[in-house]
C-alpha positions in Angstrom: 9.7 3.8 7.5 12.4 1.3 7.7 12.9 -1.7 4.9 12.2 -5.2 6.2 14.3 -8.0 4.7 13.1 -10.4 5.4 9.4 -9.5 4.3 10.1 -9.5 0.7 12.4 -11.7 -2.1 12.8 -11.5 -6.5 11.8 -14.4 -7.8 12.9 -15.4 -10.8 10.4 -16.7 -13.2 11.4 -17.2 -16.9 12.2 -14.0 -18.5 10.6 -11.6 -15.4 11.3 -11.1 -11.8 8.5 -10.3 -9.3 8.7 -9.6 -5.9 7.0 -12.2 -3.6 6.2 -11.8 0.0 6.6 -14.4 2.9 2.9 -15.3 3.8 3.5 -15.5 7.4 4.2 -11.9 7.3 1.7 -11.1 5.3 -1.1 -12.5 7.1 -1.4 -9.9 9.8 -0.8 -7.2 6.9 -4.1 -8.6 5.6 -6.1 -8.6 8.7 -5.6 -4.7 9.4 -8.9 -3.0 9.7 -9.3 0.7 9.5 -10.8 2.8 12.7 -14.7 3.1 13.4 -15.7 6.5 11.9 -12.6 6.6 9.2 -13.6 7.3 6.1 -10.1 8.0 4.1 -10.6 5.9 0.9 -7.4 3.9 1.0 -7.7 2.6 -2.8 -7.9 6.2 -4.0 -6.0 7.7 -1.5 -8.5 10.5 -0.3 -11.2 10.8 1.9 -11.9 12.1 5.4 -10.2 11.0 8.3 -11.9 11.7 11.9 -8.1 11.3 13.8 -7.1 14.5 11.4 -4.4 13.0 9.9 -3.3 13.0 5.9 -2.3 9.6 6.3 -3.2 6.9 8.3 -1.0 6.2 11.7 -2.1 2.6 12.1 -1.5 1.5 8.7 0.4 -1.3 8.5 4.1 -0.8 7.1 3.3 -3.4 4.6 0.3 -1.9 3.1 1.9 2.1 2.8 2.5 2.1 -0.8 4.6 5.3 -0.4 7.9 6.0 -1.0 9.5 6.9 2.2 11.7 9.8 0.4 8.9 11.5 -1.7 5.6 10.2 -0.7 5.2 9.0 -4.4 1.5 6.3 -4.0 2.8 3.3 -6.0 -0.6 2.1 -5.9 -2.1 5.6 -7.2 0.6 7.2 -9.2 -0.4 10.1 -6.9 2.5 13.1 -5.8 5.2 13.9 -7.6 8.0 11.4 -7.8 11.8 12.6 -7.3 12.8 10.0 -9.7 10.8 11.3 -12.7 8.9 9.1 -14.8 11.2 6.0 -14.4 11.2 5.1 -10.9 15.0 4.8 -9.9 15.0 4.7 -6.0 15.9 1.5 -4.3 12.2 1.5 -2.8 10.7 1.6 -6.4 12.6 -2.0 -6.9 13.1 -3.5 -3.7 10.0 -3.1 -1.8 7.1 -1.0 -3.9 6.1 -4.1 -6.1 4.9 -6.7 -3.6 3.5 -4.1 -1.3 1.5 -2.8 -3.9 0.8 -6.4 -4.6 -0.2 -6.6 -1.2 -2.2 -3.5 -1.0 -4.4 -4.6 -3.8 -4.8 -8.0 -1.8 -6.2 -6.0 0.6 -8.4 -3.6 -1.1 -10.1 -6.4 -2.6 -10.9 -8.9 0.0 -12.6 -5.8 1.9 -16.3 -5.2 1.8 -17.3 -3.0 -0.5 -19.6 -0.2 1.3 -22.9 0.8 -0.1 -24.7 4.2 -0.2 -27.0 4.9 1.9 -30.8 5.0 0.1 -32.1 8.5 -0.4 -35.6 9.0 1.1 
């Protein structure tokens, strides 16, 4: 997974820094839509997928919340990171913030599914 610099800045704002991200690169980010048939529950990170993969091929790079070193889910605390409790790797800092940002920006502009009715 290679680092894109140009896709994300810090911004300085009073006493914190946040990561922002360029809304032109962004906006496709936004538009991804999963496959037909996929099941894989992207905000909890688990689910079914019918291409048989653990992770999802055409995910955008913006939206993979992962650490590219340990496979740590920023947006799930999920795996074991090789940092330890205090995220230390240059991913945690540079990048992880606004894509989780991101991520949640996408998880919640997309419709919600239903169950099915029993009967």
């Amino acid at each position: 997974m290679a680092s894109s610099p140009i896709a994300s800045w810090i911004v300085a704002s009073g006493r914190d820094a946040r990561c922002v991200m360029d809304e032109d690169v962004t906006h496709g980010a936004l538009g991804f839509v999963p496959c037909d048939g996929c099941d894989w529950d992207f905000e909890a990170g688990e689910g079914l997928a019918p291409c048989g993969r653990y992770f999802c091929p055409k995910l955008p790079e913006l939206l993979d919340v992962r650490c590219p070193t340990c496979l740590f889910n920023f947006a799930t605390g999920a795996s074991n990171s090789q940092c330890g409790e205090v995220h230390t790797c240059r991913f945690s800092h540079e990048q992880a913030p606004a894509r989780v940002e991101l991520f949640r920006r996408w998880v919640a502009s997309r419709p919600r599914k239903t169950p099915a009715a029993a009967g």
